[in-house]
C-alpha positions as CSV (number, residue, x, y, z in Angstrom):
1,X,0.0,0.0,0.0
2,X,1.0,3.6,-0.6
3,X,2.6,5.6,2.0
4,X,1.6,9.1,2.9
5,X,5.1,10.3,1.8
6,X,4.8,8.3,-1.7
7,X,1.1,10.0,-2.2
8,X,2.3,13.5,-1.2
9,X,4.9,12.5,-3.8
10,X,2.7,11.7,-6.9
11,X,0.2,15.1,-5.9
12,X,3.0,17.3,-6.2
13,X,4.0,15.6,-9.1
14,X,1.2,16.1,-10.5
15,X,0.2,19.6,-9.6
16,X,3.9,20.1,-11.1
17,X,2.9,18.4,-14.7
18,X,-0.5,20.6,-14.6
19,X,1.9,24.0,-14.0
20,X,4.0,22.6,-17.4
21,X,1.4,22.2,-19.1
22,X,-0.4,25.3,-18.4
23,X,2.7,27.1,-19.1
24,X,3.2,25.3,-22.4
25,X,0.0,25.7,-23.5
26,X,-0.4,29.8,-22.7
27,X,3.6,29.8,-25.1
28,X,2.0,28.1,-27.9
29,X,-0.7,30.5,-27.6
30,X,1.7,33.1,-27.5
31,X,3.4,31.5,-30.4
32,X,0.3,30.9,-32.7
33,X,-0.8,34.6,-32.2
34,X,2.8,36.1,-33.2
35,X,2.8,33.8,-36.5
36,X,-0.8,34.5,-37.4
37,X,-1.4,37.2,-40.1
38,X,-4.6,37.7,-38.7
39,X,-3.6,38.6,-35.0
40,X,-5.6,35.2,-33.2
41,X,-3.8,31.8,-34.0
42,X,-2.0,30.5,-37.1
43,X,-4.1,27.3,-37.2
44,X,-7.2,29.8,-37.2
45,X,-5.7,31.5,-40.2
46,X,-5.9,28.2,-42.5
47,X,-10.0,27.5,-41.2
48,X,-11.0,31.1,-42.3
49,X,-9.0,30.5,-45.7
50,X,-10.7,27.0,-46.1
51,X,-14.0,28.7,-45.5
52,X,-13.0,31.3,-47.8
53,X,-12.0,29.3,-50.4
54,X,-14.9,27.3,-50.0
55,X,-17.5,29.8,-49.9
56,X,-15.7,31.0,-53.3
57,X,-16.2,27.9,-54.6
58,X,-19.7,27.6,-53.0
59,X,-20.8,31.0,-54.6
60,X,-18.6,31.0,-58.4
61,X,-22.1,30.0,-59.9
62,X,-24.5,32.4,-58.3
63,X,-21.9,34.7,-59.0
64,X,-22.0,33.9,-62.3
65,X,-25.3,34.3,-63.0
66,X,-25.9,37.9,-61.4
67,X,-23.0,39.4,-63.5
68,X,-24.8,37.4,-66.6
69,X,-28.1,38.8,-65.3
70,X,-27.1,42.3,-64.8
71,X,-25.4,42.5,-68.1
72,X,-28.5,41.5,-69.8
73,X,-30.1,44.1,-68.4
74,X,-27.8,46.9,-68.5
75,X,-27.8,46.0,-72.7
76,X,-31.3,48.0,-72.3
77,X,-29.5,51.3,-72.5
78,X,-25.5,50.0,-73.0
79,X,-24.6,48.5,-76.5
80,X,-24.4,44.5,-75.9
81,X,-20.9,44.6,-77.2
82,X,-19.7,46.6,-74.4
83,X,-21.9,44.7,-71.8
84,X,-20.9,41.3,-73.2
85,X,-16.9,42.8,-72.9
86,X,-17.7,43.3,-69.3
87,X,-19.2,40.4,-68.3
88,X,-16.3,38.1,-70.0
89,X,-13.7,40.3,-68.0
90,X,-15.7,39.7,-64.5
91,X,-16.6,36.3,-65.0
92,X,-13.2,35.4,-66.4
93,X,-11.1,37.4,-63.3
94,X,-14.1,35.2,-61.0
95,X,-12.6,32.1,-62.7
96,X,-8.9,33.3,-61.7
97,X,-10.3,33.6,-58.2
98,X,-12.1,30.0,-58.0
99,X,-9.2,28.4,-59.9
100,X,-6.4,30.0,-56.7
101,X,-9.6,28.4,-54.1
102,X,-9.2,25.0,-55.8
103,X,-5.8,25.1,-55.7
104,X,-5.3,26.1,-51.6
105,X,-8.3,23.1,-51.0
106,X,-5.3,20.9,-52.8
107,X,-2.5,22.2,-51.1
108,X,-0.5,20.3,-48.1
109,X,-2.3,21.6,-44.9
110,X,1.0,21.5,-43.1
111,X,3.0,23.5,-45.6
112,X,0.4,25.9,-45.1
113,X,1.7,29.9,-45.1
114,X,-0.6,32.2,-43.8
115,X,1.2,35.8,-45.4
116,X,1.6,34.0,-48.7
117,X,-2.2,32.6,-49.0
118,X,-3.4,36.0,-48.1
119,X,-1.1,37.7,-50.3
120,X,-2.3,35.6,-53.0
121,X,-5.8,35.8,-52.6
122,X,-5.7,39.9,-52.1
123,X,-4.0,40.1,-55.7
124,X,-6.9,37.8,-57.5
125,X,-9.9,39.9,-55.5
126,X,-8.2,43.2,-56.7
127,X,-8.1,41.5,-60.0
128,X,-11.8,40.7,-59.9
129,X,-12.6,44.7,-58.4
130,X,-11.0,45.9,-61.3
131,X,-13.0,43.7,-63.6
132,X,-15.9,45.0,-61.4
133,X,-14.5,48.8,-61.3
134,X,-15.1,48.6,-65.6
135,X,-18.6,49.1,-64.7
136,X,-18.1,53.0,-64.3
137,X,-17.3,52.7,-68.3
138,X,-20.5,52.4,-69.2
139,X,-21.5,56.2,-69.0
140,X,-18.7,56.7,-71.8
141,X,-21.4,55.1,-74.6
142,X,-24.4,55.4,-73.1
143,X,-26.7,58.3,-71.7
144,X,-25.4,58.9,-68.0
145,X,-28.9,60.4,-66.8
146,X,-31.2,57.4,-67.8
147,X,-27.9,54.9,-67.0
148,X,-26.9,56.5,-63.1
149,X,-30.0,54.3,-61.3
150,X,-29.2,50.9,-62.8
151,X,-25.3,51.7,-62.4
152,X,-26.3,52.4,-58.9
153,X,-28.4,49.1,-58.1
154,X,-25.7,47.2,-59.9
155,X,-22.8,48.0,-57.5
156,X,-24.9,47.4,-54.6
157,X,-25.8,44.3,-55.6
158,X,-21.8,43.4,-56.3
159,X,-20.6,44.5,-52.8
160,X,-23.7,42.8,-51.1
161,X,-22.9,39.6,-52.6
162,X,-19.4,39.8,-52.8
163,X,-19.2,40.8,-49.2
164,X,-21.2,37.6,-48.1
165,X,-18.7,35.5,-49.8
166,X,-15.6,37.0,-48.8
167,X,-16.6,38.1,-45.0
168,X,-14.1,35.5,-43.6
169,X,-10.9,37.2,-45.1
170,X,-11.5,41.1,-44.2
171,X,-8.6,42.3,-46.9
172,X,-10.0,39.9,-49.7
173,X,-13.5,41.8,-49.1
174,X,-12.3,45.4,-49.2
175,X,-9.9,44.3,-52.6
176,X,-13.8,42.8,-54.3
177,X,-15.9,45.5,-53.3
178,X,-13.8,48.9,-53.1
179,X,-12.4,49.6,-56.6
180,X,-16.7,49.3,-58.2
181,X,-17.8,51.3,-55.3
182,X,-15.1,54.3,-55.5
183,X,-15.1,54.2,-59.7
184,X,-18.9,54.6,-59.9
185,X,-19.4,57.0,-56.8
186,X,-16.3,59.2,-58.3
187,X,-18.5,58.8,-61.7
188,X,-21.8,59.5,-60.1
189,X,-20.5,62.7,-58.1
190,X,-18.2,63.3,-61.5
191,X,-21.6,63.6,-63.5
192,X,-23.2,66.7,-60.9
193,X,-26.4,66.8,-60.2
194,X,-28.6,65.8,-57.1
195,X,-29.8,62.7,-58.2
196,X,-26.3,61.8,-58.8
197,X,-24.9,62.9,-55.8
198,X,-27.5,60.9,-53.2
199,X,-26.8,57.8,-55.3
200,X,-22.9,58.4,-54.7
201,X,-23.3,59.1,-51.1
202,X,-25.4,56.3,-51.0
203,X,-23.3,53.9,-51.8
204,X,-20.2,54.7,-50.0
205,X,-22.6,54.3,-47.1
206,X,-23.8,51.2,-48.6
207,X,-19.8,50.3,-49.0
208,X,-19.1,51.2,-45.5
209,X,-22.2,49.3,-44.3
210,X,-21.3,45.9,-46.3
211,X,-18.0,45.7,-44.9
212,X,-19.1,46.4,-41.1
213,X,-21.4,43.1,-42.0
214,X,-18.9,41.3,-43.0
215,X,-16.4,42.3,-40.6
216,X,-19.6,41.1,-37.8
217,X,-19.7,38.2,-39.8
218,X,-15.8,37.4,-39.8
219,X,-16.2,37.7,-35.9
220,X,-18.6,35.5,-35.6
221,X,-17.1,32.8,-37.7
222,X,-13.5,33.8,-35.9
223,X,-15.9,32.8,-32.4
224,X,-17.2,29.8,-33.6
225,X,-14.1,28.6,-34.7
226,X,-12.4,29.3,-31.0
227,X,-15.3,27.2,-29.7
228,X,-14.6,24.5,-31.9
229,X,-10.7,24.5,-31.1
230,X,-11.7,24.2,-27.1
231,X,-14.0,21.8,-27.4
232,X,-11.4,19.5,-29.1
233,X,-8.9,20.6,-26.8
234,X,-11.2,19.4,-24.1
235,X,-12.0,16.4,-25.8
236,X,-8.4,15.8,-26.1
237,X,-7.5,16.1,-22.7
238,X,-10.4,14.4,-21.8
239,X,-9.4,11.6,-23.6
240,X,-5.6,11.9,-22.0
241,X,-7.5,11.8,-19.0
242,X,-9.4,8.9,-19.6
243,X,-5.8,7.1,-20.8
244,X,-3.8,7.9,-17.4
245,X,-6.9,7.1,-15.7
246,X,-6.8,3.5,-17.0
247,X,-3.2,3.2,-17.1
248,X,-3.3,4.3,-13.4
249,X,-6.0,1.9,-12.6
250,X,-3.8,-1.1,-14.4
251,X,-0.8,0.0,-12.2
252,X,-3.3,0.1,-9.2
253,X,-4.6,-3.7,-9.9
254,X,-1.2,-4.9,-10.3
255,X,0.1,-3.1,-7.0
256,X,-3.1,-4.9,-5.3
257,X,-2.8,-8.4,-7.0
258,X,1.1,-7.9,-6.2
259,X,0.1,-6.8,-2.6
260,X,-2.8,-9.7,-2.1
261,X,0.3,-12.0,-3.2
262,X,2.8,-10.7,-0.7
263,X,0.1,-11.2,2.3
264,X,-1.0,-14.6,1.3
265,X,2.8,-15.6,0.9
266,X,3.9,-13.5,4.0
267,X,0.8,-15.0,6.2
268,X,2.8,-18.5,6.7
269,X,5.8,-17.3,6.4
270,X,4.9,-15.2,9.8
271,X,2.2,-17.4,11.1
272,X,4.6,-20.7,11.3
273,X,7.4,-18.5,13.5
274,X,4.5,-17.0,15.7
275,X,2.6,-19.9,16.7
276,X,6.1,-21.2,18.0
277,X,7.0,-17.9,19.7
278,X,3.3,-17.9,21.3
279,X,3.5,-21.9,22.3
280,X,6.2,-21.7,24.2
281,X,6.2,-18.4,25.9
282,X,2.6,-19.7,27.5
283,X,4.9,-22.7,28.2
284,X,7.3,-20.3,29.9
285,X,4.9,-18.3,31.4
286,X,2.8,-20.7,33.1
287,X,6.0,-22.8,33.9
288,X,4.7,-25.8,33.5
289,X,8.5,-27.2,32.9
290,X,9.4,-26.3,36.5
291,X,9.3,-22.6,38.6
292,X,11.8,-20.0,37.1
293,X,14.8,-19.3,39.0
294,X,14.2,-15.7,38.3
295,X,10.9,-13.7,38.8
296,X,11.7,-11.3,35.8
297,X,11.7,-14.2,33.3
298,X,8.2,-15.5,33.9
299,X,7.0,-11.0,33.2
300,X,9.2,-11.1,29.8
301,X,7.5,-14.4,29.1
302,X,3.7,-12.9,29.8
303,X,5.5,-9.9,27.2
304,X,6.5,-12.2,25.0
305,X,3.1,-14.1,24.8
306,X,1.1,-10.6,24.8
307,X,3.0,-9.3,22.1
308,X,3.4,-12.6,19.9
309,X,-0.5,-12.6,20.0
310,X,-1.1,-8.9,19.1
311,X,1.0,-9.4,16.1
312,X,-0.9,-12.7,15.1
313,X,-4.5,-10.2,15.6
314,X,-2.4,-7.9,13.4
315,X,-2.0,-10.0,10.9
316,X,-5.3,-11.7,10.8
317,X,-6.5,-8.2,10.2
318,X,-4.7,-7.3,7.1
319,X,-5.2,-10.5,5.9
320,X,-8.9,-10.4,6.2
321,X,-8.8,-6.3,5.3
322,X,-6.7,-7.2,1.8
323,X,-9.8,-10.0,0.9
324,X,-12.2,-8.0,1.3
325,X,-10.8,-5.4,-1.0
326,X,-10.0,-7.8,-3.2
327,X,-13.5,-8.9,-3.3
328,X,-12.2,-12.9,-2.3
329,X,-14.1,-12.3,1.1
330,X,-16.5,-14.9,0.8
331,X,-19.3,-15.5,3.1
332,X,-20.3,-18.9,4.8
333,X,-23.7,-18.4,5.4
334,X,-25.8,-20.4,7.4
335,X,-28.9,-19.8,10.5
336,X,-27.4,-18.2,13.4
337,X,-27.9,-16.9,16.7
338,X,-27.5,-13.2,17.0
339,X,-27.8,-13.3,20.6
340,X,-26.2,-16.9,21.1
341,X,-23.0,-15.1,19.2
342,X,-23.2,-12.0,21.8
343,X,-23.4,-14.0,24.4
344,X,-20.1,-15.9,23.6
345,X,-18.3,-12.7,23.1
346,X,-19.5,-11.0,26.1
347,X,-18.2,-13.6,28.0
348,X,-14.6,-13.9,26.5
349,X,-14.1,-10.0,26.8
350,X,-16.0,-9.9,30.5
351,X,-12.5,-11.4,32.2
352,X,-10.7,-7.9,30.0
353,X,-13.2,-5.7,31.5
354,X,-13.1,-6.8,34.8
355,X,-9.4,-6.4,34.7
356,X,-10.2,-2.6,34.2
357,X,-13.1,-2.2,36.5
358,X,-15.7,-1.4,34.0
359,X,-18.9,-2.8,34.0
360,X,-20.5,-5.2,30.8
361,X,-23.9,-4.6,31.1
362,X,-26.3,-7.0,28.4
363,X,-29.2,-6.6,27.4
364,X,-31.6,-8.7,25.0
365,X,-34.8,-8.3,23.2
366,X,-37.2,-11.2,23.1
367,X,-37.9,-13.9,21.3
368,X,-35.7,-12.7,18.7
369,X,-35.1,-15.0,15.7
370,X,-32.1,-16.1,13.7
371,X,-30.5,-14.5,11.2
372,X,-29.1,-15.9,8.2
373,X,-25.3,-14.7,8.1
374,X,-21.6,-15.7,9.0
375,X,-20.9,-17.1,12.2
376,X,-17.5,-16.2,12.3
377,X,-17.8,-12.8,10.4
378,X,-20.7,-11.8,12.9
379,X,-18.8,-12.8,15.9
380,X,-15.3,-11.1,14.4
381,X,-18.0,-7.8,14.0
382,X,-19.0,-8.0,17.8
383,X,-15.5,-8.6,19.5
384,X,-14.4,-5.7,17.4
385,X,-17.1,-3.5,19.2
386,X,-16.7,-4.7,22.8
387,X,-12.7,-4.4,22.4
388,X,-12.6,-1.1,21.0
389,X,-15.1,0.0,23.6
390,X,-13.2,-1.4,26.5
391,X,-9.8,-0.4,25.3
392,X,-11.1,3.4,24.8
393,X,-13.1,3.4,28.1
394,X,-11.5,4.7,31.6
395,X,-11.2,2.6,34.4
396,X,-14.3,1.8,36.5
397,X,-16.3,2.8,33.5
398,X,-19.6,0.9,31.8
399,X,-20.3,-0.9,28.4
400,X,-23.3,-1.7,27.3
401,X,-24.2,-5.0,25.2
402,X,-27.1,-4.2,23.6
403,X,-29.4,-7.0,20.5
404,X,-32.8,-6.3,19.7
405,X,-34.4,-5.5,16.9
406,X,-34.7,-2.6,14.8
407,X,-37.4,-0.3,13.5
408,X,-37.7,-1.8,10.2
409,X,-38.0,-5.7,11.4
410,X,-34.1,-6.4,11.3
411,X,-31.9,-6.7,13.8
412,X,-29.1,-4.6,15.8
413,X,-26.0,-5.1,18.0
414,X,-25.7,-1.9,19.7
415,X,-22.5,-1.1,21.8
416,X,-22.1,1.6,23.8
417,X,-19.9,3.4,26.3
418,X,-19.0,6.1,28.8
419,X,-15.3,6.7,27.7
420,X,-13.9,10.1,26.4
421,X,-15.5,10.1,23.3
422,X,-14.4,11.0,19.6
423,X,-14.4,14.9,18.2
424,X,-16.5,14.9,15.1
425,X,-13.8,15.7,13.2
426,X,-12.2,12.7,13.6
427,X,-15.0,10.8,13.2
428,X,-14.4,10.0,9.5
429,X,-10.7,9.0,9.6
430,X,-11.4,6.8,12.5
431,X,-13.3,4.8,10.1
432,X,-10.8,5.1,7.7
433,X,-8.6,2.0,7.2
434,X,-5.4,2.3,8.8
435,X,-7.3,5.4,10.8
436,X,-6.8,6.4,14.4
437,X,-7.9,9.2,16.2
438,X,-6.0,11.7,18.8
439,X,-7.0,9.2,22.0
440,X,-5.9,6.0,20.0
441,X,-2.5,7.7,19.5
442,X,-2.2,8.6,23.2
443,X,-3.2,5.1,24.1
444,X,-0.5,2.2,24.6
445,X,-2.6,0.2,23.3
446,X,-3.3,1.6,19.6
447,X,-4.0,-1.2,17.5
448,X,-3.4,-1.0,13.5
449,X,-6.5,1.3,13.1
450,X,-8.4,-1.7,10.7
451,X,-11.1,-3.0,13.6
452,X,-13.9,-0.6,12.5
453,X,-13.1,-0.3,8.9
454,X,-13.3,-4.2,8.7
455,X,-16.6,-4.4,11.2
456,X,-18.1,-2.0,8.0
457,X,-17.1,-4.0,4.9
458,X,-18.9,-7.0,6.8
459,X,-21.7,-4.9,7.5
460,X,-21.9,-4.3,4.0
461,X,-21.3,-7.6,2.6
462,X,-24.2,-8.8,5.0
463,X,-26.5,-5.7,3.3
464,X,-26.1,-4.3,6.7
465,X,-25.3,-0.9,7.9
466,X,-22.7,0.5,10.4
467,X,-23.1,3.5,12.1
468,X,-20.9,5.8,15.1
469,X,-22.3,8.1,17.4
470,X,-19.8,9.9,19.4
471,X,-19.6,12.9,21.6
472,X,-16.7,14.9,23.5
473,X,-17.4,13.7,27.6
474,X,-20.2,11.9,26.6
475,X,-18.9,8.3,25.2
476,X,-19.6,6.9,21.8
477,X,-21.9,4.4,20.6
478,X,-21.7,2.2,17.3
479,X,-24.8,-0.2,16.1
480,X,-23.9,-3.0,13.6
481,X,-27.6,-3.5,11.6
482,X,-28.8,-6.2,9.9
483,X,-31.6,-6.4,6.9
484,X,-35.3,-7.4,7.7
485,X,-34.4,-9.8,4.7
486,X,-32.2,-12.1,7.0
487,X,-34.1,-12.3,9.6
488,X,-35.6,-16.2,10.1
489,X,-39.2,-15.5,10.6
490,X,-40.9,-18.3,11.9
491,X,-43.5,-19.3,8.9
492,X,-47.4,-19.0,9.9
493,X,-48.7,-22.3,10.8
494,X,-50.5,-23.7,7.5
495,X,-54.6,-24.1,7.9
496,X,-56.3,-26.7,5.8
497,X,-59.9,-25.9,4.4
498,X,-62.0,-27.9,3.8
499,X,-65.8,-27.7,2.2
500,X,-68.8,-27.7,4.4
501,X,-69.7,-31.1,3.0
502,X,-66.7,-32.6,4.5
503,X,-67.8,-30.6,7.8
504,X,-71.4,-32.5,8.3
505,X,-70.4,-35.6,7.2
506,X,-67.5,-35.8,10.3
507,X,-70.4,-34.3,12.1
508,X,-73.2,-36.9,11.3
């Protein structure tokens, strides 16, 4: 089992590997933002681009068909030589664009660079504003006052949709949309009049209004794409988790399958050497080979004999404490006596209390029936309680041996005592294995801290329940309960019937 020094160990350790890895996460952070042309994280960068590109490609036949349909119908007052010129130029600069998208959706994702993509894809948008920006052009061979309104509609219909399908790279939006809007509002305010001058100032507004959108709209993929990147990060580390978390728990079932073999192979190994050591010191302290020529040596042998046995309870109780957690504790269940096995145990630990003045006091419900359990695990449960309570209680002090039954139609051992009591916040490492509280410490007789914690995992194996009361001054009292399902009922007596013709003829 671990020691406390060992755990302390393996927390610091680690709370040390969470500090590394906080640190190295917050540098590649750092690191990502200093690389990234867009001022969040490099690996950001390449998602907007691959929605850009993809939203090119998405939109190149939409886009296609607007510039077809607005050529048509600016041929209504422009020549359909100069509108067909101008809708080759756009659709065949939209073609460069799409054809640079189709080529990054090819490229190696991890020879991906940012400046260069961008670069790229700024210089085919400004391409494609110019071929928009030829719009202006039109007023030069047709008549400017019936041609201003559709001129007008036309470039806000190219920076509305162009803005949509650009909005996740801000510099590829402004390069697709500026050059139309500033030719044909120069051309608008160029041609004087009022109606020319609203429709200019209109759409530079419309310009300024189209780029806030998509700027709004690159934020909000920009978020979305920050959510995504956590949650994958915390599936990731969830998943790490998940992978120390098993390999901890393999390391933890071989330390116990290596720990259940050291018991079972230490057990004889310590057992064989004891029983000798405990044989013969009762030899030597009852001197049943002849008186001892010195008083001293009959005490060490009483020492000897005390000690030889405490270390053989010790060991019972590690060995019993290591099956149980090991789940090889098996029950031999059979019909006992509750009150039979109490009886038995008051009597062995009566001689221990008188020896310290206390008084056993034992009380017993009646008629109580018998319970289906383990003998010896019951009786190991009650000479737990009684020893602990006359270990812990002063001299010239009173137990109490309580069995009845419970509230619910099981029943109870109940053992309680007048001794010092346990603070309440020691209550819970008392019942801890290996636990022992400030008095137990003090006491020359300590124990190994495993009576309680073994008295509940029988409790629990029996579908019972265990619980300590305690108060400072005021003694403590713990009550071992038992099911209502193993209590042995007797069965109600079985009544024949019979029919009434039966009846008279007995009768007659």
């Amino acid at each position: 089992m671990a020691s406390q020094p060992a755990v302390i160990d393996d927390v610091r350790s680690q709370m040390g590997r969470d500090g590394k890895r906080a640190a190295q996460k917050t540098v590649l952070d750092a690191r990502q933002r200093l690389t990234s042309s867009s001022g969040t994280r490099a690996d950001f960068d390449f998602e907007l681009m691959h929605d850009y590109a993809q939203s090119r490609i998405n939109a190149a036949l939409p886009m296609a068909a607007i510039v077809v349909i607005l050529s048509v119908v600016s041929s209504l007052w422009v020549p359909v030589v100069f509108t067909s010129l101008w809708a080759g130029l756009v659709i065949l600069s939209l073609l460069i664009v799409i054809l640079m998208a189709r080529r990054f959706k090819t490229s190696d994702p991890s020879k991906f660079n940012a400046s260069q993509w961008t670069t790229t894809f700024i210089a085919g948008e400004l391409v494609y504003g110019l071929a928009w920006s030829m719009l202006a052009l039109f007023t030069l061979v047709a008549q400017p006052e019936t041609l201003t309104p559709v001129m007008f509609a036309m470039v806000l219909v190219s920076v509305a949709a162009n803005s949509v399908a650009t909005h996740t790279l801000p510099p590829a939006t402004l390069m697709s949309t500026l050059p139309v809007t500033l030719t044909v509002s120069a051309n608008l305010i160029a041609l004087g009049g009022t109606l020319n001058y609203t429709l200019g100032a209109v759409a530079i507004c419309g310009e300024i209004f189209f780029v806030y959108l998509a700027r709004q709209l690159h934020g909000t993929e920009l978020e979305t794409i920050s959510h995504q990147a956590e949650k994958d990060a915390l599936i990731g580390e969830l998943e790490e988790a998940r992978q120390m978390s098993d390999e901890a728990r393999r390391h933890a079932e071989q330390a116990n399958i290596a720990k259940s073999q050291f018991l079972a192979t230490m057990s004889h190994e310590l057992r064989t050497p004891l029983n000798a050591i405990i044989g013969f010191s009762e030899v030597l302290k009852s001197e049943l080979l002849g008186p001892h020529q010195v008083p001293q040596y009959k005490e060490y042998a009483g020492d000897i004999h005390g000690s030889g046995q405490h270390l053989l309870n010790l060991i019972n109780e590690l060995l019993d404490l290591s099956r149980i957690e090991a789940g090889k504790y098996e029950l031999n269940e059979e019909v006992v006596s509750l009150v039979d096995i109490a009886e038995d145990c008051r009597r062995m630990m009566e001689l221990r209390a008188k020896s310290k003045g206390i008084e056993l006091v034992y009380n017993v419900g009646n008629n109580l029936p018998k319970l289906w359990g383990d003998e010896r695990a019951i009786r190991q449960v009650v000479l737990n309680l009684l020893s602990n309570a006359i270990k812990f209680t002063p001299q010239h002090g009173k137990v109490t041996l309580v069995v009845t039954r419970s509230g619910d139609g099981g029943q109870f051992i109940s053992v309680k005592d007048n001794g010092p009591g346990i603070p309440e916040d020691e209550i819970e490492t008392v019942l801890s294995s290996f636990g022992q509280g400030s008095l137990a410490q003090k006491t020359a007789e300590q124990g190994a801290g495993l009576g309680l914690p073994i008295v509940q995992k029988i409790m629990e194996l029996h579908q019972g329940r265990f619980d300590l009361f305690s108060k400072l001054r005021f003694g403590t009292e713990v009550i071992a309960t038992f099911p209502r399902a193993r209590v042995m009922d007797a069965l109600a007596p079985v009544v024949e019937k019979r029919n009434k013709l039966e009846i008279f003829s007995e009768a007659g």
